[in-house]
DSSP file (Angstrom, degrees, kcal/mol; ACC not computed):
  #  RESIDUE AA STRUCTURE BP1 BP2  ACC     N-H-->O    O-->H-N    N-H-->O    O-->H-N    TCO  KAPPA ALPHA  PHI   PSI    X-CA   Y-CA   Z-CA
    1    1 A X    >>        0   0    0      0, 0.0     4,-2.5     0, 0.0     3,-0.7   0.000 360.0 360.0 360.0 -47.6   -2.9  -46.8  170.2
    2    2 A X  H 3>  +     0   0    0      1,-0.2     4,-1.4     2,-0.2     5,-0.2   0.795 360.0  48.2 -64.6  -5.5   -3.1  -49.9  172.2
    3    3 A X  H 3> S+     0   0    0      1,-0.2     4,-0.9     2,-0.2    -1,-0.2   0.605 108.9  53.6-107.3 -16.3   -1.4  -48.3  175.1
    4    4 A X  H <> S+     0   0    0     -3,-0.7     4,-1.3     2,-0.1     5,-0.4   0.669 101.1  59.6 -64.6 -38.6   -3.5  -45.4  175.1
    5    5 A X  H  X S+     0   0    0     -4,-2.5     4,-0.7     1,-0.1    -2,-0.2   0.858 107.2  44.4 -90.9   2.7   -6.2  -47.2  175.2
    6    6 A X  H  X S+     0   0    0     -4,-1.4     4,-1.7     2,-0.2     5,-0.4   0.947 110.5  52.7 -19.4 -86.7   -5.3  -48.9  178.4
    7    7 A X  H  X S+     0   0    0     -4,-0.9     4,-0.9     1,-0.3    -2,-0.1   0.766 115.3  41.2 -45.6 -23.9   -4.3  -45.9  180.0
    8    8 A X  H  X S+     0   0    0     -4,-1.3     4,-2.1     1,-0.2     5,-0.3   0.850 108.5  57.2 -89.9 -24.7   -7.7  -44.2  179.1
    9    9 A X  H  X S+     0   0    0     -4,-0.7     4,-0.8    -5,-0.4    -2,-0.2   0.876 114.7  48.0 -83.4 -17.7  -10.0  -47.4  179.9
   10   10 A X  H  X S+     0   0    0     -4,-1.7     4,-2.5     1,-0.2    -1,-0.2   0.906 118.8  32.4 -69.3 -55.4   -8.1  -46.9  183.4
   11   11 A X  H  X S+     0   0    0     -4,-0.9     4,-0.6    -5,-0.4    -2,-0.2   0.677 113.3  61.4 -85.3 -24.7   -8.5  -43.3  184.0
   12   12 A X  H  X S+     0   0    0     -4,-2.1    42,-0.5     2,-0.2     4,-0.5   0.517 100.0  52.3  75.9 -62.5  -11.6  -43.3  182.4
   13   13 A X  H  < S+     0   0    0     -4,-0.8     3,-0.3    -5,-0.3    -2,-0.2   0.994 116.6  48.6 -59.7 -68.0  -13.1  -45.8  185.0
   14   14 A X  H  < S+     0   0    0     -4,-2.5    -2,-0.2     1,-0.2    -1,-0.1   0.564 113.8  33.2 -54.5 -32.7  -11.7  -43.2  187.7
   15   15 A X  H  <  -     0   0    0     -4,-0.6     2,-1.7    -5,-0.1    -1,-0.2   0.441  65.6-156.3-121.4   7.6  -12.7  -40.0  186.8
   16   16 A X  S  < S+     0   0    0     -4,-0.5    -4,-0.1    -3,-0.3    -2,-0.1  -0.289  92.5  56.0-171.2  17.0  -16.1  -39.5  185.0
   17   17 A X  S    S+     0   0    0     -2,-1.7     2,-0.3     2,-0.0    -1,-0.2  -0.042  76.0 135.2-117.0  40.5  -15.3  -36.4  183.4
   18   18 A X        -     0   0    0     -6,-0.2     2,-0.5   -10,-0.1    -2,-0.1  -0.643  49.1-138.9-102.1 134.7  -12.2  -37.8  181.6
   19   19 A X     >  -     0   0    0     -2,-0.3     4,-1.6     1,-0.1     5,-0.1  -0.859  10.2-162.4 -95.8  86.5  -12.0  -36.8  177.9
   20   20 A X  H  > S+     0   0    0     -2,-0.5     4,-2.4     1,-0.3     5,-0.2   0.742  93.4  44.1 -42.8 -51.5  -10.8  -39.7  175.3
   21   21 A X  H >> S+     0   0    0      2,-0.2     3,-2.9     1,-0.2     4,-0.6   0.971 111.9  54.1 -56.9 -76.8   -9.9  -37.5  172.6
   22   22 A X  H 3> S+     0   0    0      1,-0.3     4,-2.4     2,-0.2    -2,-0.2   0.606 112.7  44.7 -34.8 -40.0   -8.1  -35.0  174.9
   23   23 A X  H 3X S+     0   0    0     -4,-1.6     4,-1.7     1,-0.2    -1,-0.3   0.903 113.1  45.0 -74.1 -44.2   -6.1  -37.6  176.3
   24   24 A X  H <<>S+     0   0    0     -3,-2.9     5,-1.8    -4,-2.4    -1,-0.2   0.304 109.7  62.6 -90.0  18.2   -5.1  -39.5  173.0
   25   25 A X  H ><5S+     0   0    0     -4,-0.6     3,-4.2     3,-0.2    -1,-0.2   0.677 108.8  41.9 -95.1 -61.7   -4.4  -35.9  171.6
   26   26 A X  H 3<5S+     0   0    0     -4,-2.4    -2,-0.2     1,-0.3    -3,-0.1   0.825 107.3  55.0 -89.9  -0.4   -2.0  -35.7  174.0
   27   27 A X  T 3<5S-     0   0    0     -4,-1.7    -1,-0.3     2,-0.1    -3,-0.1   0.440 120.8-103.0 -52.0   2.9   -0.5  -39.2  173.8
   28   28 A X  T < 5S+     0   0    0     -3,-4.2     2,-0.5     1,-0.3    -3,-0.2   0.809  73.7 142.3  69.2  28.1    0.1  -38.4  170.0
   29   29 A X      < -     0   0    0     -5,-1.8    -1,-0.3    -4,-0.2    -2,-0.1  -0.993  59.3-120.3-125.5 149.7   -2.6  -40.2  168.6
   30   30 A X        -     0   0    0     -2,-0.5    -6,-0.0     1,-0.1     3,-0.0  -0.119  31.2-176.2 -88.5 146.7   -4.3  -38.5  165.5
   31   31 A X        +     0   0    0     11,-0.0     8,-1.5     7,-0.0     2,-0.3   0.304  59.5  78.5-129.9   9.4   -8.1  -38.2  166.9
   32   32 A X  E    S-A   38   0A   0      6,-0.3     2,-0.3     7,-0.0     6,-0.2  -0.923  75.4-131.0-121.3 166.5   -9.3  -36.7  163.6
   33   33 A X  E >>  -A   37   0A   0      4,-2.0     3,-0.8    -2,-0.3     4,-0.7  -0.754  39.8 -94.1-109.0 156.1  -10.1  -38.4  160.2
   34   34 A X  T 34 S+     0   0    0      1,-0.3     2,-4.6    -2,-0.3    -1,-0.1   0.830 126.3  50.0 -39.8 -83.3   -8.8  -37.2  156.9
   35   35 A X  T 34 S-     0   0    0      1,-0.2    -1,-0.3    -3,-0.1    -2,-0.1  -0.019 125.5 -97.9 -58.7  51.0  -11.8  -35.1  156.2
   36   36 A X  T <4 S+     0   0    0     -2,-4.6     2,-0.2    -3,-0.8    -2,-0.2   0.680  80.0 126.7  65.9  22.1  -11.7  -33.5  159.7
   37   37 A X  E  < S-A   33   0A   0     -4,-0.7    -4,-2.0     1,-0.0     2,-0.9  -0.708  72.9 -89.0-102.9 174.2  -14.2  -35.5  161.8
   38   38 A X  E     -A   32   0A   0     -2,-0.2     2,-0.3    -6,-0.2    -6,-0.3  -0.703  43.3-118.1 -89.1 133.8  -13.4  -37.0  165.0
   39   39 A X    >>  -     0   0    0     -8,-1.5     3,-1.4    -2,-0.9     4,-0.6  -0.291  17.6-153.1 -69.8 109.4  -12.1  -40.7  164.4
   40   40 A X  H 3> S+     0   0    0      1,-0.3     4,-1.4    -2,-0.3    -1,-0.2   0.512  82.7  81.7 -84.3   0.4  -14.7  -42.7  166.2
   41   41 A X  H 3> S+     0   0    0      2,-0.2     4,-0.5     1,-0.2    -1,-0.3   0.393  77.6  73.2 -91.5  21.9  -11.8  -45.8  166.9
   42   42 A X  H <4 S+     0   0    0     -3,-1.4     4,-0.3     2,-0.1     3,-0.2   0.712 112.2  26.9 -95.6 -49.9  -10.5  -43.6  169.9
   43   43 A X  H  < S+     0   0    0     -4,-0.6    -2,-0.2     1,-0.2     5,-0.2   0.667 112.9  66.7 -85.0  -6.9  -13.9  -44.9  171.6
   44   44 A X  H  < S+     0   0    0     -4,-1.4    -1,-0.2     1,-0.2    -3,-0.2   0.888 102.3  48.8 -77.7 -39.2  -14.2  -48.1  169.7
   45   45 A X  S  < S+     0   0    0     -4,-0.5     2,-0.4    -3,-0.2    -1,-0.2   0.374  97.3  89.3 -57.0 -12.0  -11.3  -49.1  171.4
   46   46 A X  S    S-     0   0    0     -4,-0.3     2,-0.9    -3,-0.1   -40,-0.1  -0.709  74.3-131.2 -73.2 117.9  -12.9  -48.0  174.9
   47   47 A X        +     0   0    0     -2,-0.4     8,-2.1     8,-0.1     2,-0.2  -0.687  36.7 177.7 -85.0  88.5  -15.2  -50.7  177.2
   48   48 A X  B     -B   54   0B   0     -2,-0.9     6,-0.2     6,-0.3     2,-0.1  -0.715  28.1-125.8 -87.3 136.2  -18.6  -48.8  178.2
   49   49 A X    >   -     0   0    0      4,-2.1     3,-1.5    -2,-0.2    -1,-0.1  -0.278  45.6 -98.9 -41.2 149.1  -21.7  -49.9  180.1
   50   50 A X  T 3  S+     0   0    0      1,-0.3     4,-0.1     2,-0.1    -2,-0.0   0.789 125.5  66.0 -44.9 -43.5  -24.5  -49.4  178.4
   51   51 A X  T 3  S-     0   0    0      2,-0.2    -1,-0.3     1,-0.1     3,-0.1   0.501 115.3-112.7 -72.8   9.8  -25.0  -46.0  180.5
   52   52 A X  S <  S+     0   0    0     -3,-1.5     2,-0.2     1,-0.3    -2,-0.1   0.187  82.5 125.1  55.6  17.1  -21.8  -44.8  178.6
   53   53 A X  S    S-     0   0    0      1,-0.1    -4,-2.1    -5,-0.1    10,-0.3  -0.736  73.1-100.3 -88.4 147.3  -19.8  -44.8  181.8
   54   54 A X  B     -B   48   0B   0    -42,-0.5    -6,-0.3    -6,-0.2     3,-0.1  -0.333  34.5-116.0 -89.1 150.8  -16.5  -47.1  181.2
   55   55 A X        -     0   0    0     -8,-2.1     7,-0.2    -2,-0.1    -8,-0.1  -0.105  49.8 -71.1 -71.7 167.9  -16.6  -50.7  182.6
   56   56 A X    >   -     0   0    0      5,-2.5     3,-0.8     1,-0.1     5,-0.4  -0.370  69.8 -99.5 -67.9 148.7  -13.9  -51.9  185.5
   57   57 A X  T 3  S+     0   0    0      1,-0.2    -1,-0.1     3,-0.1     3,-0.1  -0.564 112.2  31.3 -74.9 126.7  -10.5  -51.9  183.4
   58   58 A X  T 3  S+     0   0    0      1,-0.2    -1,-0.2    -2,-0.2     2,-0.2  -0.067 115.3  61.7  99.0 -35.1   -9.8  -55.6  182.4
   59   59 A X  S <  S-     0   0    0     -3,-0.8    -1,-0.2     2,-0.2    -4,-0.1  -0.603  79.3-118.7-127.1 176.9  -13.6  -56.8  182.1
   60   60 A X  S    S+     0   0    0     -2,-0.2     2,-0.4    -3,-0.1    -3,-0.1  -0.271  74.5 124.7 -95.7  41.7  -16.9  -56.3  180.3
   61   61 A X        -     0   0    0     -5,-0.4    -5,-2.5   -14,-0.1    -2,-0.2  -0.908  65.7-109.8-114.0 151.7  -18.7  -55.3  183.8
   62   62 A X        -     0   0    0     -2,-0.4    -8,-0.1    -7,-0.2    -7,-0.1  -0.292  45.9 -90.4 -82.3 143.6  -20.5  -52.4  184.6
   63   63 A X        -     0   0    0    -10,-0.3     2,-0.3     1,-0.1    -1,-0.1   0.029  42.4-113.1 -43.6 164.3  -18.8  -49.9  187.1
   64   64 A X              0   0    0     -3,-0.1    -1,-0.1     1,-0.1    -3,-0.0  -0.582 360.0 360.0 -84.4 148.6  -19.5  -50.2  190.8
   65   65 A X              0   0    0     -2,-0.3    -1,-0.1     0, 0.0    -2,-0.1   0.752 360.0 360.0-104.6 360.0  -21.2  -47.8  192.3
């Protein structure tokens, strides 16, 4: 998990249509919760600006523009 969420907070920064779930689906990491919803600690694990675009990889700061 932690190494997915690396890899996403990276790629994530880079691409602005990048899909969290999609990605830790295809690391192997379960992205649903027992009763079928999606398991909201694939994005708790994520660092977002407030505008929900993800912060520079390493920090709390909001992307560059």
């Amino acid at each position: 998990m932690n190494v997915m969420w690396v890899a996403a907070q990276v790629l994530g920064h880079a691409d602005p249509k990048f899909d969290e779930y999609e990605f830790a689906e295809a690391c192997g990491v379960g992205i649903l919760t027992r009763s079928g919803h999606r398991d909201g600690s694939i994005s708790a694990g994520l660092r977002k600006a407030a505008d929900g675009r993800y912060c520079r990889p390493g920090t709390w700061e909001a992307p560059l523009d």
